[in-house]
N, C-alpha and C positions, 0 to 999 in steps of 0.2 A: 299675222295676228295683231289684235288689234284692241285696246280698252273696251270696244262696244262689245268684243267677247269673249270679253272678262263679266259682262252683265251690265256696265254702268256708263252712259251717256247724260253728258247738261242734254236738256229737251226740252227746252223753250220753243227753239226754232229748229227747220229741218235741214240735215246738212246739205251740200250739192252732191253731185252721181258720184264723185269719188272723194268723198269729203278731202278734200287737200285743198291748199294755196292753186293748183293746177284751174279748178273750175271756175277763173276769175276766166273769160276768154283772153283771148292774145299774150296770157302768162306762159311763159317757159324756164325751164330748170334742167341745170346740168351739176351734177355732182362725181368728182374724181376723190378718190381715199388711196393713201398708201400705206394698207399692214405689213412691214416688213420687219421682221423678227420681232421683238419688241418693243418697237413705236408704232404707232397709231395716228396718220396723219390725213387732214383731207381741207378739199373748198367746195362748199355750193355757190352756183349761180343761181340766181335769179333773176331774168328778163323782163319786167312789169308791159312792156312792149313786144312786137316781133322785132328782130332786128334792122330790119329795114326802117321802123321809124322809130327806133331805140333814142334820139335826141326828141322828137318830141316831149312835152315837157309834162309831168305826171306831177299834179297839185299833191305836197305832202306837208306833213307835219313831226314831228318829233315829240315825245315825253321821256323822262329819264326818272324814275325812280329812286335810285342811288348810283351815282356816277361814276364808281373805279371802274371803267372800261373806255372801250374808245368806238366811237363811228365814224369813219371821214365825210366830208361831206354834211356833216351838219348843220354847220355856217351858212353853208349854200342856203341847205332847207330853213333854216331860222330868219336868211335873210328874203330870201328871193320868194318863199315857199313852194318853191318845185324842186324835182328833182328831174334828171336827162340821162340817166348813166346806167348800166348795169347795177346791181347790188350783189355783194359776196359778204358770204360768212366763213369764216376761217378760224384759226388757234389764234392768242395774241401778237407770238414770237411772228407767225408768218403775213401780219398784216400789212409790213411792206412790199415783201413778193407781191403778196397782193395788188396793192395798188399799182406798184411796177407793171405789171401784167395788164393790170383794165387797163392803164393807160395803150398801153402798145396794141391794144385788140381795138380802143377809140381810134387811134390815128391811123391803124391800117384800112379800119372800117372808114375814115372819113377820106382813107387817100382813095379807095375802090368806090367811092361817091364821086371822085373826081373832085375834092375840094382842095384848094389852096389854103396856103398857113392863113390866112387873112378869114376866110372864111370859116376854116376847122377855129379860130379863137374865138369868132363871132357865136358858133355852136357850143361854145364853152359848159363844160358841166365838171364839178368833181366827184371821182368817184369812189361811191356807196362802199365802202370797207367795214363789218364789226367782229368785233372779237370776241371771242371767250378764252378762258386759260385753264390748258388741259394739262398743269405740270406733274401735276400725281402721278397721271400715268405713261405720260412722256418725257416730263423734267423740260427746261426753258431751250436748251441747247439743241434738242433733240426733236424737239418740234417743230423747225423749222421746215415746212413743206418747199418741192424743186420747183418755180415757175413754171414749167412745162405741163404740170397738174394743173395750174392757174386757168393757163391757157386752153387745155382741154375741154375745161369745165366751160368754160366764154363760149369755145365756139359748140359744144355738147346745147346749150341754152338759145345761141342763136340761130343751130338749124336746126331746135323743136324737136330734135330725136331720142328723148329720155321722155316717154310715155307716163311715167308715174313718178311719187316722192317716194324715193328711199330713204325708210326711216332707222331710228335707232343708230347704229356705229359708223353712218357713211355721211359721205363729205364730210361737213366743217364740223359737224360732230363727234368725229370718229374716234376722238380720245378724251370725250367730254363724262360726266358723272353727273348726277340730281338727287338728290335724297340718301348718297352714299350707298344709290346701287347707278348701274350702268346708261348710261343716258346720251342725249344727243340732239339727232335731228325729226320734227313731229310737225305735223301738219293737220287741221282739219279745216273745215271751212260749214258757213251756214248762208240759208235765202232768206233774204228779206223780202215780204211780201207789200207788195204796195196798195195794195183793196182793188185795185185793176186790174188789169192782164199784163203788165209791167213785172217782174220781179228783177230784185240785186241782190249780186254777193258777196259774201265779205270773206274771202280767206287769210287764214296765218298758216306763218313756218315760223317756227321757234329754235333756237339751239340752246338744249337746255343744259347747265349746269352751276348747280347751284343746292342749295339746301342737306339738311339734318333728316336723320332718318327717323327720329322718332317725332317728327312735323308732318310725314305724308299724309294728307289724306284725299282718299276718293269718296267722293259722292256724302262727305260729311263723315264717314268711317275714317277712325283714326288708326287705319291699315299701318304706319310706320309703326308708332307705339307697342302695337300687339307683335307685330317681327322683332323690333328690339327686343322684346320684353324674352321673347320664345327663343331667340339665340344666346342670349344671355343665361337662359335657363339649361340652353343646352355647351355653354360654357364657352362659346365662339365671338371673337370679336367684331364689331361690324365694319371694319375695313382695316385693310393690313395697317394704317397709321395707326389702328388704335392700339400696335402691340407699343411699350412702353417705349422703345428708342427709338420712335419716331413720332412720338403722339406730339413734341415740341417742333417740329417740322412740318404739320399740319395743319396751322392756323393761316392767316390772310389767304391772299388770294387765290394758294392751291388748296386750303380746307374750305372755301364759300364758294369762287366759283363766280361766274357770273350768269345772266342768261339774254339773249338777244331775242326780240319779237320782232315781225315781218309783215304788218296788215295789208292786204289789198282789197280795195273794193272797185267795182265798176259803176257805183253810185257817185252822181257828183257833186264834190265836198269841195270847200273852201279848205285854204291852209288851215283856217284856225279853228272848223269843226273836223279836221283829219287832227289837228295836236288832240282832243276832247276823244276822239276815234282811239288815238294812239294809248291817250292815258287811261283807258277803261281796259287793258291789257291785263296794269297791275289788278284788278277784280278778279281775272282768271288764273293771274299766277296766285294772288293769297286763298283761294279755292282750295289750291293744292297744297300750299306750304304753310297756310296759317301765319300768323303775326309772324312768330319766333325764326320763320326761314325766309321770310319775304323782303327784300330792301336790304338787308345787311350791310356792314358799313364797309367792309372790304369785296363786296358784290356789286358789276354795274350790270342796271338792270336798266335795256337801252329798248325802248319800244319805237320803232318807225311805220306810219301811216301812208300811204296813197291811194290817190283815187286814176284809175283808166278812161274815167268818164273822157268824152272829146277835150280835145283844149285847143283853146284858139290859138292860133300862131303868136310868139312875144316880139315879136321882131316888126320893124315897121313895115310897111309896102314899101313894094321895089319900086324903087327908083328916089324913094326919101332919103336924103343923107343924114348921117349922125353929122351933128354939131353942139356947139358950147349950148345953144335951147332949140332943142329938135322939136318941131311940131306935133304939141299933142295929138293921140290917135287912142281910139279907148277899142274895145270887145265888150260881147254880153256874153255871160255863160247861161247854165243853169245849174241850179242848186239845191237842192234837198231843206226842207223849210227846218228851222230850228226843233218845233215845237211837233217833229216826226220823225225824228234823228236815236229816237231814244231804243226804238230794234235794232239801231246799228250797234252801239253801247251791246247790249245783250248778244247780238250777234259775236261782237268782238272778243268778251268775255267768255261768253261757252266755246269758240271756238280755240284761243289760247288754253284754258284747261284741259281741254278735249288734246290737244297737240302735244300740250307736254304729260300726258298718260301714254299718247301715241309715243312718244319718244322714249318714254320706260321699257314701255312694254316691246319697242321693236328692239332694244337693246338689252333684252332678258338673256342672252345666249354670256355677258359679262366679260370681262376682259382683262388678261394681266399684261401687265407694262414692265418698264422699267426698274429691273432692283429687284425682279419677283413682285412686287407691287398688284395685287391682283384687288378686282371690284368685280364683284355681284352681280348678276340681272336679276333685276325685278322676279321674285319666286310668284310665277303667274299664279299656277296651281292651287297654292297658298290661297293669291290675292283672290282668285275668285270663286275659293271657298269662304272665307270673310266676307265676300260682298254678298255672297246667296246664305246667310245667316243674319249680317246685319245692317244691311241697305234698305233703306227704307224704302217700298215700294208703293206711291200712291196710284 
């Protein structure tokens, strides 16, 4: 199940055949979760290449909204504007496993290329780590996920055998929240049409968690407001921190939360129209969470951009040495004119809202953690009885 059947779709643009992050071609994704008793732990991969040319270099960009989070790798992208590396989402606590792990899956992957240390530094990349913090319902200690998930997830992504995006409570999402019901990992994706027989697309994967319940809205329906309003009347609190000894242990960044965005496009972008890509994210997350949940100051809300388009080689031709002033050598690309960029913007936005309702709604089943500590899924039923009363249908 899915937002679209709940009634309500952004429809500017039309999505691709499985609307996910997947329909970008040569994207792959492998996601491992560990529920065991009461923790809730996982990583997604994602491969913006096949494996085999995973160092080629994928022009990106970055925006950040409000920064209490982390992404590794973003210096790279700030400096170099590409990125070469897998990309993982994971909990906070487990963002070094993390990165331990790509590392060891890069250098075995560049020793089975047959490279030397000299050459594996020359392919230099660091790599793509972001977090979100799931301590509600896992606590900081306890979320720590085993390497060996890490790794599964790397090579699940590199030999392309995970068919679809699991949404809702798996991988990096697995013990994540949004709206103060159950949340995680969401994907949709949209075509941009070019006026020719060309078309691009633009997919995201989101890992949401973030926001106040009574800021939901779909489709311009202020759906959170009216469930607060309706539990309240039926005398139930909206999440176990609201009972009174622990409503003080709910603020920062296990009451806000953060959320990480994922863009891929196959259209080719400059770094600095993929930062402009990037930042039209936040459009689709205040869709959902209105002013009052968007950006928070203990929330990082970390959007990263790339493009698949070809990229020329960055390296010089063989047989050119590096020296103190190496002989200039230039590339042409191509690029997506300015003043035609602006369905990507749209694409980018509807399909981040479209993601994180996918990531509600696939984590409707809710989930208790740690201490008894239990969250909500998303009351479909509910929602999309509200939305066939008050959605406005033109």
């Amino acid at each position: 199940m899915r937002i679209r059947d709940l009634g309500y779709a952004p429809s500017y643009l039309p999505p691709g055949p499985t609307n996910s992050i997947l329909d970008i071609s040569g994207v792959s994704i492998g996601q491992t979760t560990q529920h065991e008793g009461s923790t809730h732990k996982g990583v997604t991969a994602i491969f913006p290449r096949p494996a085999a040319s995973i160092q080629t270099p994928c022009y990106a960009g970055i925006s950040v909204l409000n920064g209490n989070g982390e992404m590794t790798g973003k210096f790279q992208v700030a400096d170099w504007g590409f990125t070469n590396t897998p990309i993982l989402l994971t909990n906070s606590c487990s963002l070094g496993v993390a990165i331990d792990e790509a590392w060891n899956w890069l250098l075995d992957h560049m020793d089975a290329q047959g490279m030397d240390e000299l050459a594996q530094a020359r392919n230099y990349g660091t790599p793509v780590v972001a977090e979100t913090a799931d301590w509600y319902l896992n606590g900081a200690r306890e979320s720590r996920i085993e390497g060996r998930y890490v790794r599964e997830a790397l090579e699940m992504a590199a030999a392309g055998v995970q068919k679809e995006v699991k949404e809702g409570s798996e991988g990096g999402g697995a013990g994540m929240t949004c709206h103060q019901f159950k949340g995680g990992t969401g994907t949709s994706s949209r075509v941009v049409a070019t006026g020719g027989s060309k078309e691009y697309s633009v997919g995201v994967l989101v890992q949401s968690n973030y926001g106040h319940m009574q800021d939901l809205r779909i489709g311009g329906v202020p759906v959170g407001k009216v469930l607060k309003r309706e539990r309240e009347e039926r005398g139930e609190s909206v999440m176990a921190y609201e009972k009174e000894n622990e409503r003080s242990a709910a603020v920062g960044k296990s009451g806000e939360g953060s959320i990480v965005v994922v863009i891929i496009t196959d259209a080719p972008m400059l770094p600095t129209q993929l930062q402009r890509l990037a930042r039209h994210a936040g459009v689709g997350l205040a869709q959902v969470g209105g002013p009052a949940s968007t950006g928070r100051t203990h929330s990082g809300d970390i959007f990263l951009a790339l493009s698949t388009a070809a990229q020329p080689v960055e390296q010089l031709s063989p047989g050119v040495k590096l020296q103190t002033f190496t002989p200039t050598e230039t590339y042409s690309v191509d690029v997506v004119k300015n003043e035609s960029i602006d369905a990507f913007f749209c694409a980018t936005a509807e399909a981040t809202e479209e993601a994180i309702l996918n990531s509600m709604v696939g984590a409707r089943e809710g989930m208790t953690g740690i201490k008894g500590r239990s969250v909500e899924g998303l009351p479909v039923k509910r929602v999309k009885e509200l939305l066939e009363k008050h959605l406005l249908k033109v």
